[in-house]
OpenMM code with the backbone's topology and positions (N, CA, C; nanometers):
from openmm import Vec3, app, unit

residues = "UNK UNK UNK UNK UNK UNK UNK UNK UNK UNK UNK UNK UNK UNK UNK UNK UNK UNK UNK UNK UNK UNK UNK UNK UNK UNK UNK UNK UNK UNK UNK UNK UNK UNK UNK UNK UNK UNK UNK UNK UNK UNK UNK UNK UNK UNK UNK UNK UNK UNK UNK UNK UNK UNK UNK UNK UNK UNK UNK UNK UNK UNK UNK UNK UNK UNK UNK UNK UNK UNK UNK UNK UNK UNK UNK UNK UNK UNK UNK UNK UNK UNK UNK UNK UNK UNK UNK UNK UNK UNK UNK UNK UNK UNK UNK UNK UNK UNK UNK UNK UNK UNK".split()
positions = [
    Vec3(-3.8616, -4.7270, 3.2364),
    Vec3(-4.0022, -4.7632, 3.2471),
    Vec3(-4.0205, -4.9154, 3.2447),
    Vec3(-3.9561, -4.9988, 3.1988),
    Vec3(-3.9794, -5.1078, 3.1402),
    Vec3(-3.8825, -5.1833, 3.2880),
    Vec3(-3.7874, -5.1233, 3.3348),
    Vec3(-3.7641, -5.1982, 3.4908),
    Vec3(-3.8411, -5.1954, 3.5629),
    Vec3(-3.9350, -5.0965, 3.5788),
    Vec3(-4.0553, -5.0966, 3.6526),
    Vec3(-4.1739, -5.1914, 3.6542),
    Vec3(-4.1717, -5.2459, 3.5400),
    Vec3(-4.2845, -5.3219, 3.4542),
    Vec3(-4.2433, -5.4516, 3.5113),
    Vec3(-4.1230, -5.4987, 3.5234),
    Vec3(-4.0529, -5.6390, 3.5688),
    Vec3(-4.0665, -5.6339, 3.7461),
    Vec3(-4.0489, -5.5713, 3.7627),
    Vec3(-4.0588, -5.5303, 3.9276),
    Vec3(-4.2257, -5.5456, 3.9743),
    Vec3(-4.2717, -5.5303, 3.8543),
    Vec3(-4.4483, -5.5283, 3.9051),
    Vec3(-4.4713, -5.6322, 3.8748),
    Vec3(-4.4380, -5.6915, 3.7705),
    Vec3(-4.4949, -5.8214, 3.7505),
    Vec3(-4.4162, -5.9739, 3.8245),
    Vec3(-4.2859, -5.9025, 3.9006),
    Vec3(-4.2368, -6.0110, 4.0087),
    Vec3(-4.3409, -6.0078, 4.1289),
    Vec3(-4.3520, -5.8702, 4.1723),
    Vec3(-4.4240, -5.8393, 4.2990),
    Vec3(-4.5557, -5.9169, 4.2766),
    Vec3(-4.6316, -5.9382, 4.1089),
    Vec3(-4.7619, -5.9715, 4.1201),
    Vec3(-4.7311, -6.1641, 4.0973),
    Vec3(-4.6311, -6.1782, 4.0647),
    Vec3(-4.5658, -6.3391, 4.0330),
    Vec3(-4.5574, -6.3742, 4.1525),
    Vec3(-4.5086, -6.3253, 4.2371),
    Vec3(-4.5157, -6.3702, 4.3852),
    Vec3(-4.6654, -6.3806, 4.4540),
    Vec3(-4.7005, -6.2570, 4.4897),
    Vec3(-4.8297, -6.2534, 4.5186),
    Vec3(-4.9457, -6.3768, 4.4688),
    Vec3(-4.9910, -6.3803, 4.3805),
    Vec3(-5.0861, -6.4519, 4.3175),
    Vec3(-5.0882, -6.5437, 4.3423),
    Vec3(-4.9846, -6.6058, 4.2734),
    Vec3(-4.9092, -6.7850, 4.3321),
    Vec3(-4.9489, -6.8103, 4.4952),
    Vec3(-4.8768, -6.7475, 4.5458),
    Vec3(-4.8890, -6.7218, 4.7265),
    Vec3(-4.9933, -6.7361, 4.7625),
    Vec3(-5.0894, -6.7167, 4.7210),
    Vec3(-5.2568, -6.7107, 4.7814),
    Vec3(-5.2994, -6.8364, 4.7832),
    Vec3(-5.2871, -6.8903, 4.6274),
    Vec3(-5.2841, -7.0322, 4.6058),
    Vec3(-5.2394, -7.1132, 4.6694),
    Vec3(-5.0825, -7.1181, 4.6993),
    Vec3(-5.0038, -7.1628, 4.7745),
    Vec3(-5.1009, -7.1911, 4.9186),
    Vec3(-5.0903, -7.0779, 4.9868),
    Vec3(-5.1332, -7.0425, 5.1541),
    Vec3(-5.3018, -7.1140, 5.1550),
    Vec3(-5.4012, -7.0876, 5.0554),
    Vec3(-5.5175, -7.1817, 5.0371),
    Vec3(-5.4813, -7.2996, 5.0510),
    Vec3(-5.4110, -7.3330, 4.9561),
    Vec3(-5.4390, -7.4955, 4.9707),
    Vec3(-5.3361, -7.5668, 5.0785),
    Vec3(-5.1976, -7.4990, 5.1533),
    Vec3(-5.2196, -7.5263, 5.2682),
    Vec3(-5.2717, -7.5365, 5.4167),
    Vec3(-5.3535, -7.4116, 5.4047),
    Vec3(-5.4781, -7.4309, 5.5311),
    Vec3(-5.5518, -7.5387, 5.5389),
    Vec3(-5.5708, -7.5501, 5.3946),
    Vec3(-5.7122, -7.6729, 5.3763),
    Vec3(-5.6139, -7.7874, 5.4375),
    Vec3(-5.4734, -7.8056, 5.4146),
    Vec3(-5.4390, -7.9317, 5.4276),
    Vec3(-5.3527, -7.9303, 5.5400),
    Vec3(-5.3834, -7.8603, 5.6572),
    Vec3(-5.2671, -7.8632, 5.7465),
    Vec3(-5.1120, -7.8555, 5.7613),
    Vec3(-5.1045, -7.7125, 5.6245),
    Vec3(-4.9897, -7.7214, 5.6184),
    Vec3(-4.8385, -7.8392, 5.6775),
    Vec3(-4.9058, -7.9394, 5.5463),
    Vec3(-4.7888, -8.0033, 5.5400),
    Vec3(-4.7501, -8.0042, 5.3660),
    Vec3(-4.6289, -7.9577, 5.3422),
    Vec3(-4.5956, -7.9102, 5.1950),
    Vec3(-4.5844, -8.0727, 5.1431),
    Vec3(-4.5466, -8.1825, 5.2150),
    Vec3(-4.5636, -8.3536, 5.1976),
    Vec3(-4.6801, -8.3160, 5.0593),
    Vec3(-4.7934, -8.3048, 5.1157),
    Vec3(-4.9493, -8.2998, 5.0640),
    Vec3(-4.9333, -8.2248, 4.9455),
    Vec3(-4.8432, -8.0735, 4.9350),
    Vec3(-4.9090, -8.0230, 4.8003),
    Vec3(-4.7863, -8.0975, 4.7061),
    Vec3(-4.6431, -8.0992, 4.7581),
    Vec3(-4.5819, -8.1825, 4.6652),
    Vec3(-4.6597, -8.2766, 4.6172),
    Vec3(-4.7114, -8.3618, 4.6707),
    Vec3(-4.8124, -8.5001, 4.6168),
    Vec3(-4.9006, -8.4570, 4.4911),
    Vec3(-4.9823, -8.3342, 4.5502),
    Vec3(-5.0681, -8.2906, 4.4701),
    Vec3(-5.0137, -8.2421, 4.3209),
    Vec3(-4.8614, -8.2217, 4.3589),
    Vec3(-4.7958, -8.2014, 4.2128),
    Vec3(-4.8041, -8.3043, 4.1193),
    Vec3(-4.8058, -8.4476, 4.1720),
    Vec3(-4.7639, -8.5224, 4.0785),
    Vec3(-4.8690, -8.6349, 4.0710),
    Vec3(-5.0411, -8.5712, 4.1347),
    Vec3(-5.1634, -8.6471, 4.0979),
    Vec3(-5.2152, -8.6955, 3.9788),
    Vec3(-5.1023, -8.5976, 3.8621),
    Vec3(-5.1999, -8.6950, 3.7421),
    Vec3(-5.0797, -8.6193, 3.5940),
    Vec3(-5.0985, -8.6965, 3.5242),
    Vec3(-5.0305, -8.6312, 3.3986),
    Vec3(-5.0051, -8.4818, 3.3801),
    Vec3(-5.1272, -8.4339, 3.3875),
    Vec3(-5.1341, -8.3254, 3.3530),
    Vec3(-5.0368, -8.2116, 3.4420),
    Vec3(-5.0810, -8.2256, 3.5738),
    Vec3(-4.9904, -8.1486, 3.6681),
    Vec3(-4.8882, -8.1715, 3.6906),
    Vec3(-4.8894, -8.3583, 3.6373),
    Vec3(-4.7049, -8.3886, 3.6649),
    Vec3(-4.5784, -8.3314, 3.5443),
    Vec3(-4.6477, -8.3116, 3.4229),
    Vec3(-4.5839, -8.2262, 3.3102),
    Vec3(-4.5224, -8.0950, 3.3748),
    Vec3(-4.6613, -8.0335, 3.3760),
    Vec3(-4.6818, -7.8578, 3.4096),
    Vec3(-4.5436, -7.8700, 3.5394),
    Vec3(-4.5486, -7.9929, 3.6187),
    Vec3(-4.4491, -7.9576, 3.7400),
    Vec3(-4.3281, -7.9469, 3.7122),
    Vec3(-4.3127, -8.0764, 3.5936),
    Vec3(-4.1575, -8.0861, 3.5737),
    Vec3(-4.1374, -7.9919, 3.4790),
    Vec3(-4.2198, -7.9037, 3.3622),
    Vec3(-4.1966, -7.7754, 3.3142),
    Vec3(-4.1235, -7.6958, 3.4008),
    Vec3(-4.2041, -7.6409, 3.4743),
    Vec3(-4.1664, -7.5561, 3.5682),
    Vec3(-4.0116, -7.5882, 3.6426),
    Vec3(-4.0192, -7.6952, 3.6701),
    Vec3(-3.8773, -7.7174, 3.7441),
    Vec3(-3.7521, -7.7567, 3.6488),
    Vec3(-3.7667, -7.7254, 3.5241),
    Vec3(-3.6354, -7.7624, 3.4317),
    Vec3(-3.6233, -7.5856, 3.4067),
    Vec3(-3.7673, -7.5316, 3.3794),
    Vec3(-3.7084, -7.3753, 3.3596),
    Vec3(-3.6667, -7.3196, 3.4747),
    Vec3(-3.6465, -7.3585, 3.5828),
    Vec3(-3.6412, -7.3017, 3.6958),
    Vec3(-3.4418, -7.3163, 3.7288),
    Vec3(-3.4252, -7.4673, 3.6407),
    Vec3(-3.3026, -7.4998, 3.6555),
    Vec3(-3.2447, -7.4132, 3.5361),
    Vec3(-3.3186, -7.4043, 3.4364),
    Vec3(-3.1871, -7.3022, 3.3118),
    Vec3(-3.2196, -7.1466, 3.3921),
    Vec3(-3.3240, -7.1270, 3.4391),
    Vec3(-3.2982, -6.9983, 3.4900),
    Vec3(-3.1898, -6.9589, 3.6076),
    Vec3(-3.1714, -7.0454, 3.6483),
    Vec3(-3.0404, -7.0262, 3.8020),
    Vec3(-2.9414, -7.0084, 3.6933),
    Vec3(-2.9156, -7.1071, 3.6371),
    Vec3(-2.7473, -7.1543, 3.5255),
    Vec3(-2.7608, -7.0116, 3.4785),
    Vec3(-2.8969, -6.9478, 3.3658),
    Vec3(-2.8335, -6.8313, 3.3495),
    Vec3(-2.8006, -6.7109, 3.4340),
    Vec3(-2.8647, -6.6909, 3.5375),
    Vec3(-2.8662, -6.5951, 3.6675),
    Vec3(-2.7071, -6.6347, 3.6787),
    Vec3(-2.6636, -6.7246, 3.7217),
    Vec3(-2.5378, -6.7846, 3.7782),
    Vec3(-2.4217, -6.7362, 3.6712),
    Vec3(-2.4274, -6.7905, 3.5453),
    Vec3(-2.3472, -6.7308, 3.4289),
    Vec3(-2.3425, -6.5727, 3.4010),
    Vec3(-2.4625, -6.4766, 3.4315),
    Vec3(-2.4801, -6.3340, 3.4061),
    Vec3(-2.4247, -6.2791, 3.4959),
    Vec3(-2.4274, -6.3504, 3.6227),
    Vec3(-2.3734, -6.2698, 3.7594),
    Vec3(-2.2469, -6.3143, 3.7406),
    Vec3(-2.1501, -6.3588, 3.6873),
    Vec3(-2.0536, -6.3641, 3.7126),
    Vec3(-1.9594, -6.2900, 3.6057),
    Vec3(-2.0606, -6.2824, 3.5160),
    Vec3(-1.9910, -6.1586, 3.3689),
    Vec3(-2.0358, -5.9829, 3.4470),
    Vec3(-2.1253, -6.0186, 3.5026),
    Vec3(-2.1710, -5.8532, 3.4878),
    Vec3(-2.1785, -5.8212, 3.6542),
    Vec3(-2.1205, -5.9388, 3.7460),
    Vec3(-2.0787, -5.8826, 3.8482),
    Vec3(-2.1656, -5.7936, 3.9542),
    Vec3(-2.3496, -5.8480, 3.8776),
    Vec3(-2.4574, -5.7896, 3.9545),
    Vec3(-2.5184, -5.8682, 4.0496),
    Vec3(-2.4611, -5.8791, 4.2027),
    Vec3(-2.4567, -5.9781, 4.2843),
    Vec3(-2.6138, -5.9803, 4.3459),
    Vec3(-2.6852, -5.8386, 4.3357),
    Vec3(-2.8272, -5.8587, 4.3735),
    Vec3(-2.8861, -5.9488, 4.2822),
    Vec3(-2.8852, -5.9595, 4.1570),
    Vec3(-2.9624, -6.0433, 4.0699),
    Vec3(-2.9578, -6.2097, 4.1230),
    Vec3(-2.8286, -6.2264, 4.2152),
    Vec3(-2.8735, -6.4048, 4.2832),
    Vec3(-3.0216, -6.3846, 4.3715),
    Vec3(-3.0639, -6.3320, 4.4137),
    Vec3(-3.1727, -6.3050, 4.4556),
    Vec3(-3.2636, -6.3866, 4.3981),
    Vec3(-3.2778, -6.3580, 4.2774),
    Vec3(-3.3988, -6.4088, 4.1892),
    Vec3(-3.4001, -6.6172, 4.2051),
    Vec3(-3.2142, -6.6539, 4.2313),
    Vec3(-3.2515, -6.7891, 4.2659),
    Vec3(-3.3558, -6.8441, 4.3865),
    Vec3(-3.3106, -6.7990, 4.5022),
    Vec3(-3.4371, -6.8387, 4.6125),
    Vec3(-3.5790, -6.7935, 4.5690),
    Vec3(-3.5491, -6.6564, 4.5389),
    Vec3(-3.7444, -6.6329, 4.4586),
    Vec3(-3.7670, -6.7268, 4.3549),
    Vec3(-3.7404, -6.7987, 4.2510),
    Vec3(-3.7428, -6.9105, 4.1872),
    Vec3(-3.7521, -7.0045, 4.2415),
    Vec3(-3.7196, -7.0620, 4.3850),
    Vec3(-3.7242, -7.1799, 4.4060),
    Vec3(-3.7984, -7.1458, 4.5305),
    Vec3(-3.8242, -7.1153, 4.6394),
    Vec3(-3.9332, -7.0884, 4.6989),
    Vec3(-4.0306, -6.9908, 4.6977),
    Vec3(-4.0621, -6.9526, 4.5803),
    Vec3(-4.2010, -6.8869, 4.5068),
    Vec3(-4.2316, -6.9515, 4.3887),
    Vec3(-4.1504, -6.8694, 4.2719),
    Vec3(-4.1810, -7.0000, 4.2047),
    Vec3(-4.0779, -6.9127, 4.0334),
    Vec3(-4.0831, -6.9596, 3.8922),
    Vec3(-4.0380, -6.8585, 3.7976),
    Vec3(-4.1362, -6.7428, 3.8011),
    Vec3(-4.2642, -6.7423, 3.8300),
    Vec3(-4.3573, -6.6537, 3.7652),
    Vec3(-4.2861, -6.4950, 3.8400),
    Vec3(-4.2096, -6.5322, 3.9735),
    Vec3(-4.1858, -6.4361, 4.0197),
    Vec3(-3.9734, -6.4065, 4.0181),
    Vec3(-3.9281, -6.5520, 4.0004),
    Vec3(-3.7866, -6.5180, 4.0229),
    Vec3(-3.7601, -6.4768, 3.8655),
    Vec3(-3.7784, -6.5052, 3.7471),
    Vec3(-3.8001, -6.4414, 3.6133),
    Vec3(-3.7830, -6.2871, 3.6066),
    Vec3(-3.9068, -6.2377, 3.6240),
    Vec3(-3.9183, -6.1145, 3.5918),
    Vec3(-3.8512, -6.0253, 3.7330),
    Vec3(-3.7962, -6.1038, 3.8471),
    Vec3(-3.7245, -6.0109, 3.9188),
    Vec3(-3.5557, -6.0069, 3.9107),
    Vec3(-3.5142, -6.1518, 3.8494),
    Vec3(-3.3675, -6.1270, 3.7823),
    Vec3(-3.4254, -6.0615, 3.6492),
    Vec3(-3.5092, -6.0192, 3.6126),
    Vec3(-3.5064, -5.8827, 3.4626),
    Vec3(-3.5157, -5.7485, 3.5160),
    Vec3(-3.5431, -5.7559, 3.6130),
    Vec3(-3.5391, -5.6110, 3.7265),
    Vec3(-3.4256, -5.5754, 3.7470),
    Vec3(-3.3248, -5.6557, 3.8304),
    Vec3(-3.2121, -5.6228, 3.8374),
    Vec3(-3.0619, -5.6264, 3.7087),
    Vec3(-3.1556, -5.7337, 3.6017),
    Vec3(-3.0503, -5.7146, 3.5144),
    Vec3(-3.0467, -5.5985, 3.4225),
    Vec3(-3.2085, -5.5061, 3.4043),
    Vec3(-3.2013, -5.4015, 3.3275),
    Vec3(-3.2165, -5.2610, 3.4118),
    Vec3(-3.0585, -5.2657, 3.5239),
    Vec3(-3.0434, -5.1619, 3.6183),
    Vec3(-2.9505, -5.0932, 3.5231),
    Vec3(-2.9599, -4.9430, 3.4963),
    Vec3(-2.8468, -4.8744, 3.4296),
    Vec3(-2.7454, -4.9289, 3.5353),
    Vec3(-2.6471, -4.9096, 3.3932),
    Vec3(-2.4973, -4.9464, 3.3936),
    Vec3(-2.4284, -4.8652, 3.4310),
] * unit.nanometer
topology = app.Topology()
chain = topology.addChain("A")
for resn in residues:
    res = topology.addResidue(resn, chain)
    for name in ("N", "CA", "C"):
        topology.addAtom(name, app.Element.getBySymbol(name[0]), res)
């Protein structure tokens, strides 16, 4: 039950973000130049950015270290969903594949 729960809340980690994402590049002529920028307009978002991108880096290292003990090669997956979506969605989808019966 509880793999299911990680699987929904990747599917909704992706989703959500994405909307956001796809908004604010229409407005700006999809050029990602612009929302990178917009990452680093002011303290506040420039924190929240580099948050995000240090957990994004211990999350690969551990994905990277787990897959190589437990030999669950779908769980690299969750690196590209981490880095072009974002953690909200590569997180809870390497917990999908890491709590696959054994």
């Amino acid at each position: 039950m509880l793999r299911w729960l990680w699987l929904a809340l990747a599917i909704w980690g992706a989703v959500h973000p994405m909307y956001y994402f796809v908004t604010f590049l229409a407005a700006n002529g999809w050029d990602l130049g612009v929302m990178i920028d917009a990452w680093f307009v002011n303290d506040s978002t420039r924190g929240l950015t580099w948050d995000l991108t240090i957990t994004a880096i211990v999350l690969t290292i551990w994905v990277l270290v787990e897959v190589s003990v437990r030999r669950n090669w779908q769980a690299l997956l969750a690196i590209p969903a981490t880095f072009c979506i974002g953690v909200s969605c590569g997180l809870p989808l390497y917990l999908y594949f890491r709590s696959k019966p054994v």
